[in-house]
C-alpha positions as YAML, in Angstrom:
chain: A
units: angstrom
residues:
- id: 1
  name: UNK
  ca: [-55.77, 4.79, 79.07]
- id: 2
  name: UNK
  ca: [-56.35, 1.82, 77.01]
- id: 3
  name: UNK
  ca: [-54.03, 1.72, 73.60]
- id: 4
  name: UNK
  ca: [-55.45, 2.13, 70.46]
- id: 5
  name: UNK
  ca: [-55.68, -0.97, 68.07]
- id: 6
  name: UNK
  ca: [-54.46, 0.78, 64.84]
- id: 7
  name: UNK
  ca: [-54.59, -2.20, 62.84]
- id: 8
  name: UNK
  ca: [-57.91, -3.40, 64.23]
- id: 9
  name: UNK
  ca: [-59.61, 0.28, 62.96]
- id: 10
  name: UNK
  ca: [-58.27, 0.11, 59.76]
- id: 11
  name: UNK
  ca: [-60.05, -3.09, 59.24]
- id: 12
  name: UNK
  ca: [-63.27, -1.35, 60.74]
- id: 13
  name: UNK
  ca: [-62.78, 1.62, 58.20]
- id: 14
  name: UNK
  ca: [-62.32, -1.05, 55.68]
- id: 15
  name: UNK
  ca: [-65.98, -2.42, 56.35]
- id: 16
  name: UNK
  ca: [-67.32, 0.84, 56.92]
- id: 17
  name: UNK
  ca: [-66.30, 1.92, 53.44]
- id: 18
  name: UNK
  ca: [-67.73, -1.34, 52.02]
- id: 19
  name: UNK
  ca: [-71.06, -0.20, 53.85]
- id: 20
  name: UNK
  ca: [-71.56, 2.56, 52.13]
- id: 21
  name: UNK
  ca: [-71.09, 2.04, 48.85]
- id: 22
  name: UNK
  ca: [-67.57, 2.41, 48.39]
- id: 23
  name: UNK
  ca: [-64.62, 0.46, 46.76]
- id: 24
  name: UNK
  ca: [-61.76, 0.55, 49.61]
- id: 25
  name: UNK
  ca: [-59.40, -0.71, 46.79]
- id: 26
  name: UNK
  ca: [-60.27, 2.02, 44.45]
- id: 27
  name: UNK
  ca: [-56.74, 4.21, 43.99]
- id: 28
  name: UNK
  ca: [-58.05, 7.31, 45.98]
- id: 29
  name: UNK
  ca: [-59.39, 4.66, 49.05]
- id: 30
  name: UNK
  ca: [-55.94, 2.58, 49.27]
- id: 31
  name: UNK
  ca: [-54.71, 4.37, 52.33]
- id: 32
  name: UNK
  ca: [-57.71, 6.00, 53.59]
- id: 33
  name: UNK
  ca: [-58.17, 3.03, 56.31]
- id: 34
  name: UNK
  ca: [-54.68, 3.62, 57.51]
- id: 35
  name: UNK
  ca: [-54.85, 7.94, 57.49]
- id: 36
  name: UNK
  ca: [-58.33, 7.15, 59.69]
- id: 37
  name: UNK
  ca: [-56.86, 5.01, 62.05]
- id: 38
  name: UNK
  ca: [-53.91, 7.23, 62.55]
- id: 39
  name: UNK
  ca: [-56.36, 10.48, 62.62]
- id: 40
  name: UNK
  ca: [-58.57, 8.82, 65.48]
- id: 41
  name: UNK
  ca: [-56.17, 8.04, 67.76]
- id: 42
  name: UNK
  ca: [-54.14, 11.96, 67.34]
- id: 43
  name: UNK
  ca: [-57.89, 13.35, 68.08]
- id: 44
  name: UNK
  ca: [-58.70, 11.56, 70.68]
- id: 45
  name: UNK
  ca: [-55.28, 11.59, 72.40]
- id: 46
  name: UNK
  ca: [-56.16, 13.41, 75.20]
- id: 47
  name: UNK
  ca: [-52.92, 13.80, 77.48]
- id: 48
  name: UNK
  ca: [-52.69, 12.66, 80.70]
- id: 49
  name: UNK
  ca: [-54.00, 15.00, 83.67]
- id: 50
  name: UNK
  ca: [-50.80, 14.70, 85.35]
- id: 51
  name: UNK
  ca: [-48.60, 15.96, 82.93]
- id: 52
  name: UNK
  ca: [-50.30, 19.43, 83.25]
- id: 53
  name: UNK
  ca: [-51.42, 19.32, 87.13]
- id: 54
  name: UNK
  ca: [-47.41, 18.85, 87.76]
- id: 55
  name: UNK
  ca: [-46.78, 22.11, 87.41]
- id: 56
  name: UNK
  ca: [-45.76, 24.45, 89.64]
- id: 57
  name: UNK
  ca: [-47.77, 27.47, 91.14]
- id: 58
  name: UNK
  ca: [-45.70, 30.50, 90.88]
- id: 59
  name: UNK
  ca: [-45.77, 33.48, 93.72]
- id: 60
  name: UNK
  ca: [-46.41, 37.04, 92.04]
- id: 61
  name: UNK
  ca: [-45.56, 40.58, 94.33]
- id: 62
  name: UNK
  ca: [-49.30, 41.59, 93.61]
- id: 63
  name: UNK
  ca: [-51.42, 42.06, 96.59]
- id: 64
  name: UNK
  ca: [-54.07, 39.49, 98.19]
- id: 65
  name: UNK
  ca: [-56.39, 41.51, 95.90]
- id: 66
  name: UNK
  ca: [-54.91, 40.26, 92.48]
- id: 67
  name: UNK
  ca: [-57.16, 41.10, 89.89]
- id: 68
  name: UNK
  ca: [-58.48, 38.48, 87.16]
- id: 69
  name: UNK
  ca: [-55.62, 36.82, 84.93]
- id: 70
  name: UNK
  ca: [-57.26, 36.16, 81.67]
- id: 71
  name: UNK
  ca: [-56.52, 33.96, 78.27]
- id: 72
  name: UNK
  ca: [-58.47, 34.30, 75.50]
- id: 73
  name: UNK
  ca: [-59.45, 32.77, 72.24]
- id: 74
  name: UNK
  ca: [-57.13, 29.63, 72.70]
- id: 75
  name: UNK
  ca: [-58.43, 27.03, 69.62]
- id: 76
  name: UNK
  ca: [-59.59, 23.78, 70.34]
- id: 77
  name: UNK
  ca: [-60.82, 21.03, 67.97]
- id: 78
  name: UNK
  ca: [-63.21, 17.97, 69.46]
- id: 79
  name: UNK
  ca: [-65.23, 15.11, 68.36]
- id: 80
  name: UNK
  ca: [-69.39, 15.07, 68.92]
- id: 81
  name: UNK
  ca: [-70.01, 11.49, 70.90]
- id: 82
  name: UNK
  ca: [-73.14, 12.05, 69.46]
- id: 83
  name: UNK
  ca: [-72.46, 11.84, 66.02]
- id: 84
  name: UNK
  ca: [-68.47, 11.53, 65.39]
- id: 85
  name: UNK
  ca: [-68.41, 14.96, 63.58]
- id: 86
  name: UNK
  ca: [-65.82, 17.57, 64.63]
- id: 87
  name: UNK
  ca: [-67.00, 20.36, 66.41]
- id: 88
  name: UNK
  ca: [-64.19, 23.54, 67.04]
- id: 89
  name: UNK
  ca: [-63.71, 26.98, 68.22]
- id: 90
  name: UNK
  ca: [-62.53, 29.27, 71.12]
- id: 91
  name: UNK
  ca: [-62.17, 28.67, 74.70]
- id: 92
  name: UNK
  ca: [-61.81, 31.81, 76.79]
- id: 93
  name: UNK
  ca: [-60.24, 31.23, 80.61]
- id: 94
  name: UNK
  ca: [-60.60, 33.60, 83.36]
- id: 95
  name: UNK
  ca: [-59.52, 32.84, 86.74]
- id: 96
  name: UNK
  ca: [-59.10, 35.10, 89.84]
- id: 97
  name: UNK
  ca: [-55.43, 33.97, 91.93]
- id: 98
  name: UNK
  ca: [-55.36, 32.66, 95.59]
- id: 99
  name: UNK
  ca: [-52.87, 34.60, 97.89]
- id: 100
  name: UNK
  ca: [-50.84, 35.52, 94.78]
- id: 101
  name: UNK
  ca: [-50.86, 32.57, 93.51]
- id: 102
  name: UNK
  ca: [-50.54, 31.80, 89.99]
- id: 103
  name: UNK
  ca: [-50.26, 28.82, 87.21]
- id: 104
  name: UNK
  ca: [-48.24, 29.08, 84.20]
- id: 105
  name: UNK
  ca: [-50.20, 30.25, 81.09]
- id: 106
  name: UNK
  ca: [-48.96, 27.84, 78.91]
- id: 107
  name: UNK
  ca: [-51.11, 25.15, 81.65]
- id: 108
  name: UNK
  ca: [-54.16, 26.48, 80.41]
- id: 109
  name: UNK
  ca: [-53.95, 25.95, 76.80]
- id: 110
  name: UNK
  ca: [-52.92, 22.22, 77.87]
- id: 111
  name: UNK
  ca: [-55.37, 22.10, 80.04]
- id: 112
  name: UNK
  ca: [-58.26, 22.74, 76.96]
- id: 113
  name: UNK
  ca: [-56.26, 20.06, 75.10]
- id: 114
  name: UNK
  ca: [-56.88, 17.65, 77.91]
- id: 115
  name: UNK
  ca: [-60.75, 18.26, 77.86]
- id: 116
  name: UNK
  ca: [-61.29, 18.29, 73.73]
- id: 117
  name: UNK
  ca: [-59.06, 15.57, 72.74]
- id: 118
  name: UNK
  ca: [-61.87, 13.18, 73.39]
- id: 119
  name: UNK
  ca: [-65.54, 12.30, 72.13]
- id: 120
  name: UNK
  ca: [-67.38, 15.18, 73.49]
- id: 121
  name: UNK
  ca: [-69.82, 17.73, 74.30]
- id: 122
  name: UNK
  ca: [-69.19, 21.56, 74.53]
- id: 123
  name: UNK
  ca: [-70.91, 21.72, 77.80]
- id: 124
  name: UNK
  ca: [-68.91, 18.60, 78.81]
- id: 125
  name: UNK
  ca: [-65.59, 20.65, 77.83]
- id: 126
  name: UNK
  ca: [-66.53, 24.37, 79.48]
- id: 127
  name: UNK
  ca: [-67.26, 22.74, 82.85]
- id: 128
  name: UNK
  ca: [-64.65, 20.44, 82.44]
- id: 129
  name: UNK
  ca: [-61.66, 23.03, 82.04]
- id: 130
  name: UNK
  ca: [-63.54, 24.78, 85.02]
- id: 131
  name: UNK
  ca: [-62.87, 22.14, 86.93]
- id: 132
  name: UNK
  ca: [-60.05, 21.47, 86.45]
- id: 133
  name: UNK
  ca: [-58.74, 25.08, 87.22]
- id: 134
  name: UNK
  ca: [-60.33, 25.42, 90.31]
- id: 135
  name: UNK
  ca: [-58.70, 21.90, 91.55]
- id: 136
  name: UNK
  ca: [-55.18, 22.64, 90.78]
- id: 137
  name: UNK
  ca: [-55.01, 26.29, 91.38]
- id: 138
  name: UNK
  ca: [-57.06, 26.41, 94.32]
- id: 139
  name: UNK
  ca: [-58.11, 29.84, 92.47]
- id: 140
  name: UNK
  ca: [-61.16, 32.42, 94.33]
- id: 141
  name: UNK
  ca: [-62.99, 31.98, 91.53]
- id: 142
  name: UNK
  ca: [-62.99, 30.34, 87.33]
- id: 143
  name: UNK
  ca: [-64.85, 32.06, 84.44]
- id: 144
  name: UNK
  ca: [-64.84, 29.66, 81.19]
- id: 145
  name: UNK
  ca: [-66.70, 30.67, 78.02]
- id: 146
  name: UNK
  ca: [-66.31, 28.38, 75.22]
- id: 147
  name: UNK
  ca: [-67.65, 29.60, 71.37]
- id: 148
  name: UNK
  ca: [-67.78, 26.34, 68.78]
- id: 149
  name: UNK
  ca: [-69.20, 25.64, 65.39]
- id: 150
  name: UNK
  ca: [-70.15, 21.67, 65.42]
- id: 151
  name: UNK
  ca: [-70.36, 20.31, 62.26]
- id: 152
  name: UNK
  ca: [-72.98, 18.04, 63.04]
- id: 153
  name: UNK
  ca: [-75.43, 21.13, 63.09]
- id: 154
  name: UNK
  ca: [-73.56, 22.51, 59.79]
- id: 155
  name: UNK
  ca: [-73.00, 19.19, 57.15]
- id: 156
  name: UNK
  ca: [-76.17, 17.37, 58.60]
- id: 157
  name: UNK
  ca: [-79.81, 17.95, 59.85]
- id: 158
  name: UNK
  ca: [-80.76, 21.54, 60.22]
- id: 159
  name: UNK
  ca: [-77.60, 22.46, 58.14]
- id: 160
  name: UNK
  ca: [-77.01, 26.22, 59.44]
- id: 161
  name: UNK
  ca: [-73.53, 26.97, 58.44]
- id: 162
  name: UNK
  ca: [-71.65, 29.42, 60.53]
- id: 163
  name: UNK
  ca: [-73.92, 29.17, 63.25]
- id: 164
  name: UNK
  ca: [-71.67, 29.21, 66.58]
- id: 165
  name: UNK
  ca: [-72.94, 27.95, 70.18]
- id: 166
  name: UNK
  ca: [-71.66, 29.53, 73.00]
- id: 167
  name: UNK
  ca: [-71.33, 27.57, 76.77]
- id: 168
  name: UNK
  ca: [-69.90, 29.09, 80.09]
- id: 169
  name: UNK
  ca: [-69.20, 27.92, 83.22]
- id: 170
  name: UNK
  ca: [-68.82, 29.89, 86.51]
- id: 171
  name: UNK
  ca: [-66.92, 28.52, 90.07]
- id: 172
  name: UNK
  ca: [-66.32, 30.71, 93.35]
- id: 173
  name: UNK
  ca: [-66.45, 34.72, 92.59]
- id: 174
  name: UNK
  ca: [-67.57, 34.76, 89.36]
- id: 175
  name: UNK
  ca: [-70.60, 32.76, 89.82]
- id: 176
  name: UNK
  ca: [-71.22, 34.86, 93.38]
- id: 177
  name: UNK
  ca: [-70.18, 38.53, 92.09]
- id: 178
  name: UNK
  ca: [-72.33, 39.18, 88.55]
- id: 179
  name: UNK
  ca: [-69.51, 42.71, 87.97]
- id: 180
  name: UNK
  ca: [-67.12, 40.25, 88.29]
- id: 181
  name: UNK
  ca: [-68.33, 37.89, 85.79]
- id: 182
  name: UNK
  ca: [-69.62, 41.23, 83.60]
- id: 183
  name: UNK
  ca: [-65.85, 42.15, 84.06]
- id: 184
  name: UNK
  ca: [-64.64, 39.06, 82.30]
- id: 185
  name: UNK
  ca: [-67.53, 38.69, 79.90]
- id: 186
  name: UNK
  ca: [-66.78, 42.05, 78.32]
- id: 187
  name: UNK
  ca: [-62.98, 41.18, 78.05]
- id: 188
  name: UNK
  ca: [-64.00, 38.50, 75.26]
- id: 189
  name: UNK
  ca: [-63.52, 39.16, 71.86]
- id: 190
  name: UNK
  ca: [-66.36, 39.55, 69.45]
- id: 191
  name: UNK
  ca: [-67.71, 36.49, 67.85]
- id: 192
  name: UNK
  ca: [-68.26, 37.30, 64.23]
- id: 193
  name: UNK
  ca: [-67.31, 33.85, 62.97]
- id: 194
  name: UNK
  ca: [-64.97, 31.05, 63.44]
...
């Protein structure tokens, strides 16, 4: 992954705020060049695949038949590619283990770090953390739901506040067995609002 110029976006924020009508040397404006720079690169630090895929798989005593491990509501924050806005929300992981087989839960709140921390779409980030799942647990099946607000529908355009989108992605059993997929779907909790 390329490094970020710092220096070379603050001068970039600097013109940008010229753009638009701004004074960047106003007192309020001083540092804003610098806190951009320094916000850009935290949100789009998305960590390196390895340092999650590493991990271990752990045996468990249940039978071949293992039921569904679920996590729910872990937050996530992103950036729309399309228009540099933040868009955030819940990402809700179901997977189904291989021969007893399972990953450490803290891997799959990682895991949703490594697919948000980037310009984005939703969709881009549901099928992503799929993915991902199936590849390093070698799981019988991922379930991913993800629920967002984007600000880019909110602060701009149509400007409906509160409205919340809501993406899924299905691999092996749950995209073959619909009770399965009904199973995890009614394990969600409500949406109401984010």
């Amino acid at each position: 992954m390329k490094e970020i110029n710092l220096d070379r976006i603050e001068e970039l924020v600097r013109e940008l705020l010229i753009e638009i009508g701004e004074d960047p040397d106003r007192e309020g404006l001083i540092e804003t060049p610098k806190r951009v720079a320094k916000s850009l690169k935290e949100i789009t630090a998305s960590t390196r695949l390895e340092k999650f895929t590493e991990g271990k798989m752990f045996p468990t005593d249940a039978s071949p038949n293992q039921q569904m491990v679920a996590v729910n509501n872990i937050p996530f924050y992103s950036m729309c590619e399309h228009h540099m806005l933040p868009f955030f929300g819940n990402v809700h992981v179901g997977y189904l283990p291989q021969d007893g087989q399972i990953i450490g839960l803290s891997k799959i709140p990682r895991l949703v770090n490594y697919a948000a921390r980037k310009l984005n779409v939703q969709e881009n980030i549901t099928r992503e953390v799929a993915d991902v799942l199936m590849e390093i647990t070698n799981a019988k099946g991922v379930a991913v739901v993800v629920d967002a607000r984007h600000m880019c529908v909110e602060m701009r355009g149509v400007q409906k506040v509160n409205s919340i989108t809501r993406t899924n992605f299905y691999l092996g059993a749950f995209n073959e067995d619909v009770q399965l997929r009904n199973e995890f779907l009614q394990s969600l909790p409500k949406v109401n609002a984010l």
